[in-house]
C-alpha positions as CSV (number, residue, x, y, z in Angstrom):
1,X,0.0,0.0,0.0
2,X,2.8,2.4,1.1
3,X,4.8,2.0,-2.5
4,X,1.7,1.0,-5.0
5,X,-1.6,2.2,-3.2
6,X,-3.1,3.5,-7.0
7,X,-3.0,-0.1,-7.9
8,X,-3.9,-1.8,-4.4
9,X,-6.4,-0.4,-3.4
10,X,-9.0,-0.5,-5.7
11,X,-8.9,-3.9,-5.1
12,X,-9.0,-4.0,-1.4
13,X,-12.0,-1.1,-1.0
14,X,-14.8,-3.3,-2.0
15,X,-13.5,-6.2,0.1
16,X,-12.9,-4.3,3.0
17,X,-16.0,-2.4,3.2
18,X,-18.2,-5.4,2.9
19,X,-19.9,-6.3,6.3
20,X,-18.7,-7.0,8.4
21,X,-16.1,-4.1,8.1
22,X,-12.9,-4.5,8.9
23,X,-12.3,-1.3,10.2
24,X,-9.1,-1.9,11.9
25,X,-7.6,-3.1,8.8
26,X,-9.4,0.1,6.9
27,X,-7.3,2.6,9.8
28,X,-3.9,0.8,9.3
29,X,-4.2,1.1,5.6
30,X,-5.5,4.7,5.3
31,X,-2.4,5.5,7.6
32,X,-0.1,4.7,4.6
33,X,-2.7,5.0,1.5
34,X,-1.8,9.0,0.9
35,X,-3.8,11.0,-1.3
36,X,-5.1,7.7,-3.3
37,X,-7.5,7.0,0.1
38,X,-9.7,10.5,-1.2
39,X,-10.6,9.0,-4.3
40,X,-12.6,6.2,-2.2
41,X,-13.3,7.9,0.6
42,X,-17.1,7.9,0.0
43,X,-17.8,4.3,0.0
44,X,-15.0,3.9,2.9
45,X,-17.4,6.3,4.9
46,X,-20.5,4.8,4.7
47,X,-19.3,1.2,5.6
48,X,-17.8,3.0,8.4
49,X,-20.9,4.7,9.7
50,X,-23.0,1.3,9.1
51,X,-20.4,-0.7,11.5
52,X,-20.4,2.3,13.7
53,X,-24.2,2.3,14.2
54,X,-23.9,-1.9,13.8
55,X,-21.6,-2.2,17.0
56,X,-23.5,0.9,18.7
57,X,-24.2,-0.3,22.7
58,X,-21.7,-3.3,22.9
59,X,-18.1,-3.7,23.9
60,X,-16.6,-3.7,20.0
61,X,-17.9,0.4,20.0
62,X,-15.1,1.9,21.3
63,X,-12.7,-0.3,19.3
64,X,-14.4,0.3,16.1
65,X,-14.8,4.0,16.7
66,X,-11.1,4.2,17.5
67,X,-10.3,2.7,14.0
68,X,-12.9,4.9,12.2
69,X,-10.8,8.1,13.7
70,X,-8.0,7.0,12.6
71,X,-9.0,6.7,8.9
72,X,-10.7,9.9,8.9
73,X,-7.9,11.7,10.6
74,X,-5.6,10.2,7.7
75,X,-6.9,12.0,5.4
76,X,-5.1,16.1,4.6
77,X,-5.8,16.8,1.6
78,X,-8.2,19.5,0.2
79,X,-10.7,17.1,-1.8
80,X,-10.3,15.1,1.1
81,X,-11.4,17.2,3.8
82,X,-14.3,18.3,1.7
83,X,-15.6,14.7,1.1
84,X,-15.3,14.4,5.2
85,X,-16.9,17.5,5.6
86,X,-19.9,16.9,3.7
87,X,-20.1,13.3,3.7
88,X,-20.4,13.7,7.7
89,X,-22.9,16.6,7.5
90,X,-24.8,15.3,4.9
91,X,-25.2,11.5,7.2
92,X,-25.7,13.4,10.6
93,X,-29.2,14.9,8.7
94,X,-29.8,11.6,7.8
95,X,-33.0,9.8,9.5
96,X,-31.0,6.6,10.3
97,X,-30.5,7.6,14.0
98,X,-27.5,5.5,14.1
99,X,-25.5,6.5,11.3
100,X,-26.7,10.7,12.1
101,X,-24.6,9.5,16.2
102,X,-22.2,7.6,14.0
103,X,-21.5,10.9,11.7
104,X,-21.6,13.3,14.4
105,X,-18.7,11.1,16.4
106,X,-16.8,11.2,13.2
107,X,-16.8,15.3,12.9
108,X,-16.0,15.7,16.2
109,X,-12.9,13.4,15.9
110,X,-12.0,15.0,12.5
111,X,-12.6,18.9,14.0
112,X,-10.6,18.4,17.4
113,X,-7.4,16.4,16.1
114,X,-7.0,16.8,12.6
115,X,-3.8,17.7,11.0
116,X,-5.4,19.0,8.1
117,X,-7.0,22.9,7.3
118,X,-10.0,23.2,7.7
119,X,-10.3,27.0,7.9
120,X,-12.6,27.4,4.8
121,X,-15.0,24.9,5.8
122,X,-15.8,27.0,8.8
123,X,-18.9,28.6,7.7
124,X,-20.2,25.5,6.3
125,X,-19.7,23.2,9.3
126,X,-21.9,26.5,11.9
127,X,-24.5,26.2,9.9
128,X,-24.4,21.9,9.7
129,X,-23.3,21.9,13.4
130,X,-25.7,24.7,14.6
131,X,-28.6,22.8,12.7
132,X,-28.0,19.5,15.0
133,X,-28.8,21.8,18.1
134,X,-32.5,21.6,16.9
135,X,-32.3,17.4,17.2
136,X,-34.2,15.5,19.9
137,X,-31.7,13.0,20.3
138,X,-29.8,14.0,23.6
139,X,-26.2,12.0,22.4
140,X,-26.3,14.2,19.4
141,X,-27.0,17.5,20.9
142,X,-23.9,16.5,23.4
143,X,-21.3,15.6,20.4
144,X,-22.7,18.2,18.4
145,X,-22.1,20.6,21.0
146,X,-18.6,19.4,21.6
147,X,-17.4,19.6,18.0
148,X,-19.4,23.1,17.3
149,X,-17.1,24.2,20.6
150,X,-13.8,22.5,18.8
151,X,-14.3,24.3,15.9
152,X,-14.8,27.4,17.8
153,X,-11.6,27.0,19.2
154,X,-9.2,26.8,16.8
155,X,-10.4,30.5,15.9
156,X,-7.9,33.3,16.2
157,X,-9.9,36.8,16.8
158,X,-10.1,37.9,13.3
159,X,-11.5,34.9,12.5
160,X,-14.4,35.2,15.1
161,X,-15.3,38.6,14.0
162,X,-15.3,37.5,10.5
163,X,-18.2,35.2,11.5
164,X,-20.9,37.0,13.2
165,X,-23.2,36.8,9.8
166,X,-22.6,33.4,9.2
167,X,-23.6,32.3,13.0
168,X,-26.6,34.5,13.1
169,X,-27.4,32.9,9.7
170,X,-27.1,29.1,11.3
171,X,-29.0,30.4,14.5
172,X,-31.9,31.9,12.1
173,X,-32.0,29.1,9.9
174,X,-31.6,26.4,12.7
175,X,-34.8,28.5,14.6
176,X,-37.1,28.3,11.4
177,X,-37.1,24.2,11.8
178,X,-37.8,24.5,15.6
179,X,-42.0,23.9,14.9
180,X,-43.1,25.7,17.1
181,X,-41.0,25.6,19.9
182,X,-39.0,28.8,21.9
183,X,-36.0,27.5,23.0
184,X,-33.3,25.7,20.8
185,X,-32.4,22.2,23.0
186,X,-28.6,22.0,21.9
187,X,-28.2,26.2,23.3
188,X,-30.4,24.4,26.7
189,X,-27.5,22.3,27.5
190,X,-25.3,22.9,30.3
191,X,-23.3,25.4,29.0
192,X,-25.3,25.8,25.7
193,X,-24.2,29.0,24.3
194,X,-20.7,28.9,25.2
195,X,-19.1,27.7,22.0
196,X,-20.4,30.9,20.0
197,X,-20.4,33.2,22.8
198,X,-16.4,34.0,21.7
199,X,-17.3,35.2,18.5
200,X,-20.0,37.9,19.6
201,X,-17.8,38.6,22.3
202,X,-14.9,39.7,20.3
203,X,-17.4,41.2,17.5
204,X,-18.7,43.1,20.7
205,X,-15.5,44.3,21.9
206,X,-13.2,44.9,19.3
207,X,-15.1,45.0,16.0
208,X,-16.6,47.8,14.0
209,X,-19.7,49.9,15.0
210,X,-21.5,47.9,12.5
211,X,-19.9,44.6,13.4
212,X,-20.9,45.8,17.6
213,X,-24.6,46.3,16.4
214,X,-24.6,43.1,14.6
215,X,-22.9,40.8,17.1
216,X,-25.5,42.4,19.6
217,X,-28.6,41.7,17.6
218,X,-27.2,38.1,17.5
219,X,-26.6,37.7,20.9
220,X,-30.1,38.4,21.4
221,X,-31.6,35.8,18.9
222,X,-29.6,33.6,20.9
223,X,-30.4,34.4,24.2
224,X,-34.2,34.5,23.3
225,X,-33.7,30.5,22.3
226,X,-31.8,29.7,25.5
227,X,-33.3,28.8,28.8
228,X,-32.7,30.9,32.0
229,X,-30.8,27.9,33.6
230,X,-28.3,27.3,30.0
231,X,-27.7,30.9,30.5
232,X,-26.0,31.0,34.3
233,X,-22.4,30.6,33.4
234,X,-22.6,32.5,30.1
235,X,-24.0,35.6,32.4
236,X,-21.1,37.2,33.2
237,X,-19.2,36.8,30.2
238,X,-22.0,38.3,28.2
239,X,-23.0,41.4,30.8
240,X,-19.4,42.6,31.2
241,X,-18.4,44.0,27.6
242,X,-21.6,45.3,26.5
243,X,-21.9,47.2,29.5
244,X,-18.3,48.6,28.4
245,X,-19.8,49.3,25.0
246,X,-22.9,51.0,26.6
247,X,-20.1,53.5,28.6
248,X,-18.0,54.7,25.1
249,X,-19.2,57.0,22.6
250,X,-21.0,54.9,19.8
251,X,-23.7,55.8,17.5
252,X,-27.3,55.0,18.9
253,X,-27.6,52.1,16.5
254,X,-24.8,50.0,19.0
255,X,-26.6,51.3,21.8
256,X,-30.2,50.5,21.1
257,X,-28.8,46.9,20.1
258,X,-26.8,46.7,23.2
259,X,-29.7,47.6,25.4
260,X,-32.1,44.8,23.4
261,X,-29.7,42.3,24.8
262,X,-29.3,43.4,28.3
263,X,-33.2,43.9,28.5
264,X,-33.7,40.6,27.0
265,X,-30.9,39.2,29.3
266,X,-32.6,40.7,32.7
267,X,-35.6,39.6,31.8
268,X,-34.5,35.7,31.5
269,X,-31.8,35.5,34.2
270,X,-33.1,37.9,36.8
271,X,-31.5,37.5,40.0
272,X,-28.4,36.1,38.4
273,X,-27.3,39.6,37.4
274,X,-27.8,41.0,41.2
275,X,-23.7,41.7,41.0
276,X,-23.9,43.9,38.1
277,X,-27.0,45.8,39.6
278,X,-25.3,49.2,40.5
279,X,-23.3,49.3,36.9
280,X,-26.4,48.6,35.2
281,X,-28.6,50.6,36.7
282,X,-25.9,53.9,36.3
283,X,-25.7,52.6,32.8
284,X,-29.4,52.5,31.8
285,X,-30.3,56.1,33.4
286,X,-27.5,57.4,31.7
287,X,-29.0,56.1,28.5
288,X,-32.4,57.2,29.0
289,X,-31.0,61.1,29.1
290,X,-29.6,59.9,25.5
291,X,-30.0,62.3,22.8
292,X,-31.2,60.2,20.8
293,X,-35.5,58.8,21.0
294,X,-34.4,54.9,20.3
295,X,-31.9,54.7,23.1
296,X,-34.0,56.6,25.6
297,X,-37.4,54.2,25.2
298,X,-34.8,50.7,25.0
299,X,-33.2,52.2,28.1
300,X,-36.6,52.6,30.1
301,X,-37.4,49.4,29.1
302,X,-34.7,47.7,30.0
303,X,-34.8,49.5,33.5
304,X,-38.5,47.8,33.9
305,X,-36.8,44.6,34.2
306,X,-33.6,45.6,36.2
307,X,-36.3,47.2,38.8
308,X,-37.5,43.8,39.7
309,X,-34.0,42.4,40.8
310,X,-34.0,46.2,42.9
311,X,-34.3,46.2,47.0
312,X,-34.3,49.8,47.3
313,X,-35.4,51.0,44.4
314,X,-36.6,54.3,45.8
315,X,-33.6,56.5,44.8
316,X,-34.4,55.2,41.1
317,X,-38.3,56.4,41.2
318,X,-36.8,59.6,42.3
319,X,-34.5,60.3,39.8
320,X,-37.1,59.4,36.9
321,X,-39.3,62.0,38.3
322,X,-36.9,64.6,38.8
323,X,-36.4,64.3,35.4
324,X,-39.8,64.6,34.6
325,X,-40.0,67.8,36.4
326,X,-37.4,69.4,35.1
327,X,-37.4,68.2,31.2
328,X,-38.2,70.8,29.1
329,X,-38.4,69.5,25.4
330,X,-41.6,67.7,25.0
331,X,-39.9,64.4,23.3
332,X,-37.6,63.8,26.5
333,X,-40.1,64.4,28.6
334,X,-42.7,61.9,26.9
335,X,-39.8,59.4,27.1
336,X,-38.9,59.8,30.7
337,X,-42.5,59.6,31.5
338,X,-42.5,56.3,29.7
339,X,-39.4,54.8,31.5
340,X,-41.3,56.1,35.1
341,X,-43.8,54.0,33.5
342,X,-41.9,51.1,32.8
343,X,-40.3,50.7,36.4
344,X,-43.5,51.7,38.1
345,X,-45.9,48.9,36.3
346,X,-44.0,45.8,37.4
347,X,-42.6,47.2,41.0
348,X,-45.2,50.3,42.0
349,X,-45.3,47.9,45.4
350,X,-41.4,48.7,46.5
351,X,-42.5,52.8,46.3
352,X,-42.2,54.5,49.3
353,X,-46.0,56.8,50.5
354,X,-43.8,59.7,49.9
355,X,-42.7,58.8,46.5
356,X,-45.7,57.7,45.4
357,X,-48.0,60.7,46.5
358,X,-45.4,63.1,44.8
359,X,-45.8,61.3,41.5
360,X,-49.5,60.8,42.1
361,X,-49.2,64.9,42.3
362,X,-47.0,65.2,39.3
363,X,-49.2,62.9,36.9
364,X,-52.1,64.0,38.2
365,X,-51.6,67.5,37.1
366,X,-49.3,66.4,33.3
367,X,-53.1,65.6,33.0
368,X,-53.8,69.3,31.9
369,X,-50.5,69.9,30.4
370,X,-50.3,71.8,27.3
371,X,-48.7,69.0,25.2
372,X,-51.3,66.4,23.8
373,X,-48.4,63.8,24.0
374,X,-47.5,64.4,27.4
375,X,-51.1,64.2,28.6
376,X,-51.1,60.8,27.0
377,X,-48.2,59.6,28.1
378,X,-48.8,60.7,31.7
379,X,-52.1,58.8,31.2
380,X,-50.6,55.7,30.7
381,X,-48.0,56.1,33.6
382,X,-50.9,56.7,36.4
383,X,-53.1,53.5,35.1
384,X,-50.1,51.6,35.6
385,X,-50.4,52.8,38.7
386,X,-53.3,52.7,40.2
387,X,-53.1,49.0,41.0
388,X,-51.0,50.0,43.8
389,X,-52.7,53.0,45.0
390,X,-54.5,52.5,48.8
391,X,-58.1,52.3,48.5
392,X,-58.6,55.9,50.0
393,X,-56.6,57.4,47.7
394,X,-57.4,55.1,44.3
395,X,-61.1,56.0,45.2
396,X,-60.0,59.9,45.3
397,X,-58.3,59.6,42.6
398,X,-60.3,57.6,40.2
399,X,-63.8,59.7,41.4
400,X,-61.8,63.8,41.0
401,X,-59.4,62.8,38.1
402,X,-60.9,59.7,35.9
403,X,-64.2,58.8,36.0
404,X,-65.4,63.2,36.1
405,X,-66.7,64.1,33.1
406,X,-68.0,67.8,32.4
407,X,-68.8,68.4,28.5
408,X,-68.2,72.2,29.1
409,X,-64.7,71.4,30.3
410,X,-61.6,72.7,27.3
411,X,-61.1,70.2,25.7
412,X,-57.9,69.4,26.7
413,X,-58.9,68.2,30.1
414,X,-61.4,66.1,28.7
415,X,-58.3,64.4,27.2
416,X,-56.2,63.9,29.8
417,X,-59.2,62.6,31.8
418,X,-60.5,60.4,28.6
419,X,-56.9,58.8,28.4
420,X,-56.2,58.4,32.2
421,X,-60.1,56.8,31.7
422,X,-59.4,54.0,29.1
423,X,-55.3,53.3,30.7
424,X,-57.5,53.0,34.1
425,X,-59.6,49.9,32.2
426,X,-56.5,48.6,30.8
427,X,-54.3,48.3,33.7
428,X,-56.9,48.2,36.8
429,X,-60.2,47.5,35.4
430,X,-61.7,45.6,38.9
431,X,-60.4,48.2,40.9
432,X,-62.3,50.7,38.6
433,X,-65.9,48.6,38.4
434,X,-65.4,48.5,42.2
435,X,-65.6,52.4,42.8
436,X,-68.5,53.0,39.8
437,X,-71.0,51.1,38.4
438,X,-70.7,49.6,34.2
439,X,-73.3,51.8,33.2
440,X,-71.5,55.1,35.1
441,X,-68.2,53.8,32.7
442,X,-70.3,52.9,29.9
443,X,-72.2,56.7,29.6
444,X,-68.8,57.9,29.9
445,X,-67.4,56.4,27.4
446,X,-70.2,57.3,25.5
447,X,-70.0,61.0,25.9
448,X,-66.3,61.3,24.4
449,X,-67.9,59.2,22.0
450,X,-69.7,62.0,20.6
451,X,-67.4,64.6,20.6
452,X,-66.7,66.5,17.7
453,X,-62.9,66.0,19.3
454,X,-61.1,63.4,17.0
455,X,-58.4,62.8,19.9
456,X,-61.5,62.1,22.7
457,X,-63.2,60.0,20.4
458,X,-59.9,58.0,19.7
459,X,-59.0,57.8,23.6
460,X,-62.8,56.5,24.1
461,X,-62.3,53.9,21.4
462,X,-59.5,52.7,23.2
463,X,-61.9,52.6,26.5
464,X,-64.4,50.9,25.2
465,X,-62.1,48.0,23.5
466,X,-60.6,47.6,27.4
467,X,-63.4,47.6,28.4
468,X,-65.4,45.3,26.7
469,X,-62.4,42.6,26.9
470,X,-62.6,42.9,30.8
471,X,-65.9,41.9,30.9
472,X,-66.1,39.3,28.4
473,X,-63.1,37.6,30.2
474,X,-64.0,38.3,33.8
475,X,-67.7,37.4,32.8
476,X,-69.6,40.2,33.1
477,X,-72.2,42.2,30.4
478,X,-71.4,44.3,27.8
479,X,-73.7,47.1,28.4
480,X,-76.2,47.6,24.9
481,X,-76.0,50.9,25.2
482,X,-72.5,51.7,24.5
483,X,-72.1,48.2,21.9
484,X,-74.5,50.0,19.5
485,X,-73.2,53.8,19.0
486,X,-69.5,52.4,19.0
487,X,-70.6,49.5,16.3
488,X,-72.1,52.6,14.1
489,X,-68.7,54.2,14.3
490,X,-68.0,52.2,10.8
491,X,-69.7,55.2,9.6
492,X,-67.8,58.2,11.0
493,X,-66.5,61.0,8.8
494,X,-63.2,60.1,9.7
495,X,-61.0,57.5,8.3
496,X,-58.7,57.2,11.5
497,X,-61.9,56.6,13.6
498,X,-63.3,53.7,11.3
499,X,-59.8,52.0,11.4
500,X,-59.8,52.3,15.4
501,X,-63.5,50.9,15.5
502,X,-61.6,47.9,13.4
503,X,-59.1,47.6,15.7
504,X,-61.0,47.7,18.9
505,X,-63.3,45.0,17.4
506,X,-60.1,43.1,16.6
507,X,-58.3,43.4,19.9
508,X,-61.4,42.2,21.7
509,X,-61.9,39.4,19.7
510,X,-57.9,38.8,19.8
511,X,-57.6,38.6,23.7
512,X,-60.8,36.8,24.5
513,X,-59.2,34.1,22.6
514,X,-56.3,34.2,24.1
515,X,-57.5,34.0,27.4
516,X,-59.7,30.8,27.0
517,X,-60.0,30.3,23.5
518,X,-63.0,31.9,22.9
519,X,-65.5,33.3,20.1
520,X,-67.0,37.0,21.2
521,X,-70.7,36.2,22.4
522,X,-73.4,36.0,20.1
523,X,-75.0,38.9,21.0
524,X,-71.6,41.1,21.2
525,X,-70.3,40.1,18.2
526,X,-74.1,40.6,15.7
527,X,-74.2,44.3,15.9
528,X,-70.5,44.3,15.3
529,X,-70.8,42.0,12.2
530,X,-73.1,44.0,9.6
531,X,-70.6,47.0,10.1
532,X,-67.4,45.8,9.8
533,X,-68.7,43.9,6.6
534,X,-69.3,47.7,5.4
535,X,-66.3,48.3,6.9
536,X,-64.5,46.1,3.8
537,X,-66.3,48.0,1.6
538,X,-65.3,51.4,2.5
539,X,-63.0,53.0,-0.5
540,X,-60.1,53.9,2.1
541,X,-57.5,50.6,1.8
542,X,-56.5,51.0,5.2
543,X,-59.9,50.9,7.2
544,X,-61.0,48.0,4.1
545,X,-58.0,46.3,5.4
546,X,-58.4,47.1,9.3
547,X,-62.2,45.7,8.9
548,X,-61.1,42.2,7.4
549,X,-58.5,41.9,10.3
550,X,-61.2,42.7,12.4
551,X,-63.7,39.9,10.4
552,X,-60.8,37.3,10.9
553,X,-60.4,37.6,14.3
554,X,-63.8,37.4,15.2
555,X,-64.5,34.7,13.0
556,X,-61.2,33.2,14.2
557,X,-60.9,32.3,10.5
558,X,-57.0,31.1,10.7
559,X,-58.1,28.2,13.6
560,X,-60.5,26.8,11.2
561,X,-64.3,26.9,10.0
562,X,-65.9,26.7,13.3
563,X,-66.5,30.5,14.0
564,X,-68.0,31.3,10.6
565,X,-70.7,28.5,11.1
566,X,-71.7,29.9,14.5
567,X,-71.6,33.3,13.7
568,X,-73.5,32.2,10.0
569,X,-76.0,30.8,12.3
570,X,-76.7,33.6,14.1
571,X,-77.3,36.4,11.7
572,X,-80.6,36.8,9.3
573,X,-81.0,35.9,6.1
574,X,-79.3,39.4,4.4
575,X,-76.1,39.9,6.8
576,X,-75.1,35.6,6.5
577,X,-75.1,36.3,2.4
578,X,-73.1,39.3,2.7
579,X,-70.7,37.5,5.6
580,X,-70.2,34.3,3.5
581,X,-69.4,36.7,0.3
582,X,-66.7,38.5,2.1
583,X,-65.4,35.4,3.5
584,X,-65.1,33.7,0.0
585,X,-64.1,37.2,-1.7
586,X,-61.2,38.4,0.4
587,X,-61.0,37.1,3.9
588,X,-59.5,33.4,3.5
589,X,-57.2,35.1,0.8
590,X,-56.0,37.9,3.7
591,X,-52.4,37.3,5.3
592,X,-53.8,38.2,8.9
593,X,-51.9,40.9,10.9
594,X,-52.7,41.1,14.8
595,X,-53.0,44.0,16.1
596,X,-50.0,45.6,18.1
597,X,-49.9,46.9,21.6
598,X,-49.3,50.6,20.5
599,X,-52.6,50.6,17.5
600,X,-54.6,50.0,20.8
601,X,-53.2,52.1,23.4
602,X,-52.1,55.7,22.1
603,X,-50.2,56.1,25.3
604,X,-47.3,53.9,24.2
605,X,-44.4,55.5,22.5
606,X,-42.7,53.2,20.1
């Protein structure tokens, strides 16, 4: 073999990969065949992968596998590395459980002691290796893992920085087969996301503004698939630089994609950053004085989630109001009131009396403020919290500021009050039906419902969709009285009114569902029905479009034909013809869009 392998060997390959395999006799030979040993490398392969997955579970395995590394870490040459490479890949896809462990074995052999370069496969064996994260079988996941964190290894840091794309790639591609599922099983392992984490580490640190932006966005995608436990000890090595990032002088591109990952890394590991708490926290409300509108709302969010891990979070609720007080440009001040927002909603409970009364005070009276934005947005910030208001002073509040109603009032107090009205039903509706009656809410509602106001009949549409949600799901009436005026809405002069009727029906319809599953009630959803079929008919796209959403939810069209038979059922003979047209004509052909937090609530800045 040594002097004549060209002429020997064709003649032992066929006799030497016949079962049973001789595969010790295949790794002594393939140590001396040279570059001849590529040529049948193929058919060497697969008999080594069947007597692999033939001798799986007994005492010849480890043997057998021994020999099989040795012919495989023979081979150096170019053609012959890329036969390995996608021979292997190609077999750990394959459905043959045995031979996918058999070829996964292989690769890791071949990527931790070969002799040969395999530099240029790189890319190609992320996105193989990356794609066996997604498998169910646990002694994949493991070798994949090892090899993935082999190949990782022999990176120097240009490499790693060069590779961002293709990893986020793998990871995007690997997601898409997941069916279903959040988290990626091979990034759930003990230390899932530790054979990547170099590359976005020294993208992070060292790379471009573009390649810092990128490598941030990845680490993200990744985090999102990993579970809280997987992420423990990748915590620390992930917080540190981008908190260094966050401190220098980068564009607010880096910094909105650095604050992503640090939001999404709070929010899944909690506790576990308790260490980092005081850098963070200095961090985020230095970002939320940003010049720039992006990095102020990511850095308020991301503060909602670092306030949970807080103890004395008091000095924090100060400092956001302060800032509140004192901001004079309406955009930073509609932002700052949004990140008071964001810490008060999840932790209102860990305010101080004093605190709390003085931002009741402040709130209270941005209420009346000149700015329609700011009225909104301080709107939103006291229905977040009035869930942790005392009864004596929710009940004065609620009964002077929310629920009063004069129609001789400007205007833009009826605002403020219309918008603190319908944040009130979204974020404490009980405690709101438990100072005033439905029908007190409902004729309330109804009276913005008439203005000539555009903005009060928008907030009010907003108050009547929270509404009527709240009491389909806690299982109380939706009062007739305000269900017929709001349904006629479909009608209103303005297009940006018929769209928010849409919506409102839509949002309803959406979160009933997703509560328990739900159609709207029969007698809800049949004044609804006959106007948001005119709705599709309206010559405006965008309110044609908003009514079909609107159809499809309530119809729950996408879960299958169930809702359109009851709802068929339920309508007279005119209003089922013209429901089953639009259903033929342009509602199974709709890509459905839900509707997003913001359409809904106009107190959200996004």
């Amino acid at each position: 073999m040594a002097i004549k392998s060209r002429v020997v060997l064709p003649y032992l390959v066929p006799q030497l990969t016949t079962p049973p395999v001789n595969t010790q006799a295949l790794c002594i030979l393939a140590s001396v065949a040279g570059d001849t040993l590529t040529r049948h490398l193929c058919k060497i392969l697969v008999a080594l992968l069947g007597a692999l997955s033939d001798t799986a579970g007994t005492p010849e395995y480890d043997e057998a596998l021994s020999h099989c590394q040795g012919v495989v870490l023979a081979v150096t040459d170019e053609a012959g590395v890329t036969t390995i490479v996608d021979e292997l890949l190609q077999h750990s896809k394959g459905s043959n459980l045995g031979v996918a462990q058999a070829a996964v074995a292989l690769l890791l052999a071949f990527c931790s002691n070969t002799r040969a370069d395999y530099s240029d496969y790189v890319p190609q064996l992320l996105r193989g290796l990356i794609h066996l994260f997604t498998h169910k079988d646990e002694e994949i996941l493991k070798t994949s893992w090892l090899a993935l964190n082999a190949v990782t290894k022999s990176l120097d840091a240009a490499d790693q920085r060069s590779l961002v794309a293709d990893v986020r790639q793998a990871v995007k591609f690997a997601a898409s087969d997941l069916k279903g599922d959040d988290l990626m099983p091979g990034f759930c392992l003990p230390k899932g996301i530790q054979p990547i984490l170099p590359i976005f580490r020294e993208a992070v640190l060292n790379g471009e503004p573009e390649l810092k932006e990128a490598a941030s966005n990845g680490l993200t995608e990744v985090i999102r698939l990993t579970s809280s436990e997987a992420l423990k000890p990748s915590v620390v090595h992930v917080t540190g630089p981008l908190i260094r990032i966050l401190g220098d002088r980068f564009a607010w591109n880096v910094k909105v994609a650095v604050l992503d990952t640090l939001a999404l890394l709070l929010a899944k590991t909690g506790v576990m950053l308790k260490p980092f708490l005081p850098q963070l926290q200095t961090t985020f409300v230095k970002a939320v004085h940003d010049p720039h509108r992006g990095v102020r709302l990511r850095a308020g969010a991301a503060l909602a989630h670092l306030i949970t891990i807080h103890t004395k979070p008091d000095p924090l609720f100060t400092e956001l109001h302060n800032a509140v007080k004192v901001a004079d440009d309406t955009s930073i001040r509609d932002t700052m009131i949004q990140a008071l927002r964001c810490v008060v909603e999840p932790a209102g409970n860990k305010m101080s009396d004093g605190v709390r009364r003085g931002l009741v005070t402040t709130l209270v009276g941005l209420l009346t403020h000149d700015d329609d934005s700011t009225r909104l947005c301080a709107a939103g910030a006291l229905g977040v919290l009035l869930p942790w208001l005392p009864a004596d002073e929710l009940h004065t509040l609620l009964t002077q500021h929310v629920l009063e109603d004069n129609c001789n009032s400007d205007w833009t107090i009826r605002h403020g009050r219309s918008a603190a009205l319908f944040s009130a039903l979204k974020a404490a509706p009980a405690k709101l039906l438990d100072v005033a009656q439905p029908d007190e809410i409902s004729s309330t509602l109804l009276s913005y419902l008439s203005s000539d106001r555009l903005a009060l009949v928008e907030n009010a549409m907003s108050g009547v969709s929270f509404f009527i949600t709240y009491q389909l799901i806690s299982g109380g009436s939706v009062p007739m009285s305000l269900l017929q005026p709001f349904a006629k809405l479909i009608n209103h002069n303005s297009n940006e009114v018929k769209q928010g009727m849409c919506q409102a029906c839509q949002y309803a319809a959406e979160s009933l569902a997703a509560a328990n599953g739900s159609l709207l009630p029969i007698d809800v959803a049949r004044p609804l029905i006959p106007m948001l079929i005119n709705g599709t008919r309206e010559k405006n796209q965008v309110v044609r479009s908003s009514a079909e959403m609107a159809l499809i939810a309530l119809l729950q069209l996408k879960e299958g034909d169930q809702g359109i038979q009851v709802m068929l059922s339920a309508l007279e003979g005119g209003g089922r013809e013209s429901l089953n047209d639009v259903i033929n004509k342009c509602l199974r052909r709709a890509t459905y869009i839900p509707v997003t937090p913001a359409e809904i609530d106009p107190t959200l800045l996004t």
